[in-house]
C-alpha atoms as one frame of an Amber mdcrd trajectory, in Angstrom:
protein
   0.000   0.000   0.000   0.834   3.585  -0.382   1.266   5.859   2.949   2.172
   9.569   2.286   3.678   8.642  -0.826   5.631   5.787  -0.112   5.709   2.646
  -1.030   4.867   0.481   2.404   5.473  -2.597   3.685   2.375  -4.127   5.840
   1.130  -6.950   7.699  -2.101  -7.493   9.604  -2.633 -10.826  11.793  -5.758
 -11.320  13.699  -9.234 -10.209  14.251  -9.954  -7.761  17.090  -9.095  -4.593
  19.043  -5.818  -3.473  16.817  -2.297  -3.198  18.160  -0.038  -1.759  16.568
   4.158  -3.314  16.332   7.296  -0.770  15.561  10.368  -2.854  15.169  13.970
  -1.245  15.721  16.649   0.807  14.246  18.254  -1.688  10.898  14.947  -4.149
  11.414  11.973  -4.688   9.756   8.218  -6.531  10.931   9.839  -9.576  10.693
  11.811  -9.445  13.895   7.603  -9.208  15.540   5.715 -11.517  13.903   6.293
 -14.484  16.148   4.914 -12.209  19.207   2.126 -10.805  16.791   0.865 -13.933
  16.096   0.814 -15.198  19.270  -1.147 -11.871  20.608  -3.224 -12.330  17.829
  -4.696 -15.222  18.711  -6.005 -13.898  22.270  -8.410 -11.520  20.287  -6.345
  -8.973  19.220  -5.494  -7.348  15.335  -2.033  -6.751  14.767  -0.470  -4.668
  12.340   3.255  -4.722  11.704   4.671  -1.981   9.338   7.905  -1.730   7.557
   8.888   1.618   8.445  10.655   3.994   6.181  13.963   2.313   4.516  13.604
  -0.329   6.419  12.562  -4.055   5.304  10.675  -3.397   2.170   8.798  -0.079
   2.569  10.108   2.878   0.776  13.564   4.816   1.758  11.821   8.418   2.269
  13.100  11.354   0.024  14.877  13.500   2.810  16.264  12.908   5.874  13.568
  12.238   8.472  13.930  13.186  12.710  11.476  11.006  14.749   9.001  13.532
  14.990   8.715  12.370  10.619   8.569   8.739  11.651   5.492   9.291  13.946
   3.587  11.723  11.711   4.125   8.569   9.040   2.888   6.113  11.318  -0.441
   8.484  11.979  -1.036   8.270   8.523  -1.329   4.478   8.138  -2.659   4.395
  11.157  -5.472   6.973   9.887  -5.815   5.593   6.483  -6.133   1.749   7.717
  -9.104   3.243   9.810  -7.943   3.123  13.345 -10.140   4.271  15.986  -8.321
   3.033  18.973  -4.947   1.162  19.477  -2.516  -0.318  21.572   0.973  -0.053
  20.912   4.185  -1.709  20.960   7.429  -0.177  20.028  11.743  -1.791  20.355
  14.542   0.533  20.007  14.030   2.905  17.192  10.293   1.824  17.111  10.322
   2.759  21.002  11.753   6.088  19.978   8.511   6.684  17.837   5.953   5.511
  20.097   7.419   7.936  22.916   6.355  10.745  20.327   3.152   8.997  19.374
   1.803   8.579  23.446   2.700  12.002  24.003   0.943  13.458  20.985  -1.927
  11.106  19.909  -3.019  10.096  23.414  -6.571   9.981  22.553  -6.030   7.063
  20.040  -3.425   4.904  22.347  -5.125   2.840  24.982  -1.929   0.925  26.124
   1.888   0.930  25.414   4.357  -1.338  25.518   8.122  -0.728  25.303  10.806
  -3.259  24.854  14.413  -1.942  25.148  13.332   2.030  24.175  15.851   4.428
  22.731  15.159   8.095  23.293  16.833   8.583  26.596  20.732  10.561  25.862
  22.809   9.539  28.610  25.900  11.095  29.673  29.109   9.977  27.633  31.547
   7.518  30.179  34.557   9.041  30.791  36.379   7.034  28.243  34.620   8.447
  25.323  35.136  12.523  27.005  38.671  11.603  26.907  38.556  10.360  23.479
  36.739  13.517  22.047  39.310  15.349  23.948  42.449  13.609  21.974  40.106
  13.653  18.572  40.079  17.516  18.781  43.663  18.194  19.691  44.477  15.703
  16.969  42.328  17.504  14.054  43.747  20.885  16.100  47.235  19.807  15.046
  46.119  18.169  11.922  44.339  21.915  10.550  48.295  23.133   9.571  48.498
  23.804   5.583  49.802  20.071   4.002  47.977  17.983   6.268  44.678  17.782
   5.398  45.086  14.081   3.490  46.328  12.692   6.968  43.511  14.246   8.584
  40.835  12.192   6.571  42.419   9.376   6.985  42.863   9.677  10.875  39.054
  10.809  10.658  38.336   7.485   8.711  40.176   5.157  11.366  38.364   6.661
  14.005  34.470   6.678  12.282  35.670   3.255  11.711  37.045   2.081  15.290
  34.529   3.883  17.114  31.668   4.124  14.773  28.688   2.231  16.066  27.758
  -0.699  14.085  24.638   1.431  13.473  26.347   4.145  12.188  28.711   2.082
  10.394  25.707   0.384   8.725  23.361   3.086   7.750  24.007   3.574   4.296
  21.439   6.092   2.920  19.981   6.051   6.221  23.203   8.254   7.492  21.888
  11.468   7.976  18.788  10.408   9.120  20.503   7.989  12.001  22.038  11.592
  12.778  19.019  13.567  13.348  17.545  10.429  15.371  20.103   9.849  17.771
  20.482  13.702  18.268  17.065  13.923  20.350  16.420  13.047  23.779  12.770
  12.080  24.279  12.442  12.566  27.986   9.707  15.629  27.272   8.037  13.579
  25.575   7.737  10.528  27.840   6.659  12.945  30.462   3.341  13.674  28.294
   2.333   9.984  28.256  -0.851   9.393  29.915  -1.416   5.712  28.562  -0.530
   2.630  31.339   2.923   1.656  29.445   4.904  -1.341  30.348   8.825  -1.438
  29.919  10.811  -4.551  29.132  14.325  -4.852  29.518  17.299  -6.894  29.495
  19.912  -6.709  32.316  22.161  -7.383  29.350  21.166  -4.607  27.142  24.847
  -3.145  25.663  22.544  -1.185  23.102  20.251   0.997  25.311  21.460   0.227
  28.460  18.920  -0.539  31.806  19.555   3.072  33.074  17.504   4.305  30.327
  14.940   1.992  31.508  14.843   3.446  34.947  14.579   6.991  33.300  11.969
   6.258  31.358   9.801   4.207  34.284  10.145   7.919  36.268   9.477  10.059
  33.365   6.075   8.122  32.179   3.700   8.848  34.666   1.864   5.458  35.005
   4.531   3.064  33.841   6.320  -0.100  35.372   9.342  -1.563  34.412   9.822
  -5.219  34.154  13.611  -6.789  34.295  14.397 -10.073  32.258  18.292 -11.064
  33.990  20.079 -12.919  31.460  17.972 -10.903  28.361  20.010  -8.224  25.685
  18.690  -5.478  23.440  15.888  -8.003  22.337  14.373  -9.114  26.056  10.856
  -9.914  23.836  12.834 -12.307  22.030  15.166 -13.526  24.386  11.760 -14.416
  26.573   9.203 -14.784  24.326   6.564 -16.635  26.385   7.276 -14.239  29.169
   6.596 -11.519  27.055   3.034 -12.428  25.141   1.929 -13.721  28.492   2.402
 -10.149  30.558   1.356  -8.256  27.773  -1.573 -10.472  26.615  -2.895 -10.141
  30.403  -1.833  -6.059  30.470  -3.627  -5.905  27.238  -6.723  -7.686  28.237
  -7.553  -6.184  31.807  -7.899  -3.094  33.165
């Protein structure tokens, strides 16, 4: 189907009250459709989207900020008819459905978050001290002659320090820039919907702390550990997962 003029990438599973899946930064749907399928058959539509250069839908035709991603998700969401929804957002798709509770609260009944970006924590010492170095380094490196050996020292280090993220975007570069750029926490305050956090102890990606930020900053959330789970805690404990969500979903 077409959404705001791009091509798009959809999937509904399910007869019911429709819930709505946002999959992570470099994913696609597929990475839900185990955990759709399972919600769906407790009563529930689900509808998994492709977003924006990701999987199969369209790449967009500028660079896009989250506030973009959300404003393309109302549109589905408004042209597939959507009265009422619950939502479920990981990473990148967390990132979006911070926006989306804040903003289109009268839609979103319930929210669930697994391993949310949109928290900027403070950078660990190591990586002050390494910005420190990098700018004496291009400092020194600025004298007339040098420029070649600047590039390539600015190479090394997008390439030795680059996340894999970063590294990876492709035509998504500039886009990955304005995303990781914003911190979300105004938004999260705005969030009126019962939301439910799931994380994994083991999260390298978006580390627990910004689980515990977000749990203060939403004002009727809960935050729900899984030891021994990563970056993907719904996938790492997938019968955990559709069983607390099915019930959070399901009773008031």
């Amino acid at each position: 189907m077409i959404v705001n003029g791009l091509q798009t990438n959809v999937k509904v599973i399910g007869e019911g009250f429709p819930v709505l899946f946002l999959h992570g930064w470099g994913g696609d749907m597929t990475s839900f459709e185990g955990i759709a399928s399972q919600i769906a058959s407790a009563g529930f539509e689900c509808h998994l989207l492709d977003l924006p250069g990701f999987g199969e839908t369209q790449l967009a035709p500028e660079p896009w900020g989250v506030p973009q991603y959300a404003q393309w998700v109302m549109a589905y969401v408004n042209q597939a008819g959507i009265e009422k929804m619950h939502l479920v957002g990981h990473s990148f798709g967390g990132r979006v459905s911070l926006i989306l509770g804040a903003e289109q609260g009268e839609k979103i009944e319930k929210i669930v978050l697994s391993n949310s970006a949109g928290v900027k924590l403070p950078p660990s010492m190591n990586i002050r001290i390494y910005y420190i170095v990098r700018r004496v380094l291009f400092t020194i490196l600025s004298i007339p002659g040098l420029g070649g050996l600047k590039e390539r020292l600015r190479a090394y280090f997008r390439q030795k320090y680059g996340s894999a993220d970063y590294l990876n975007a492709g035509p998504l570069l500039e886009t990955f820039k304005l995303v990781i750029g914003q911190d979300l926490r105004e938004y999260a305050r705005r969030i009126q919907a019962p939301t439910l956090l799931f994380w994994g102890d083991l999260d390298e990606e978006t580390p627990l702390e910004i689980g515990r930020i977000l749990e203060e900053e939403i004002p009727d959330a809960a935050l729900i550990l899984f030891e021994g789970a990563g970056h993907f805690a719904y996938l790492d404990r997938p019968g955990e997962f559709v069983r607390v969500v099915t019930h959070f979903f399901t009773h008031e």
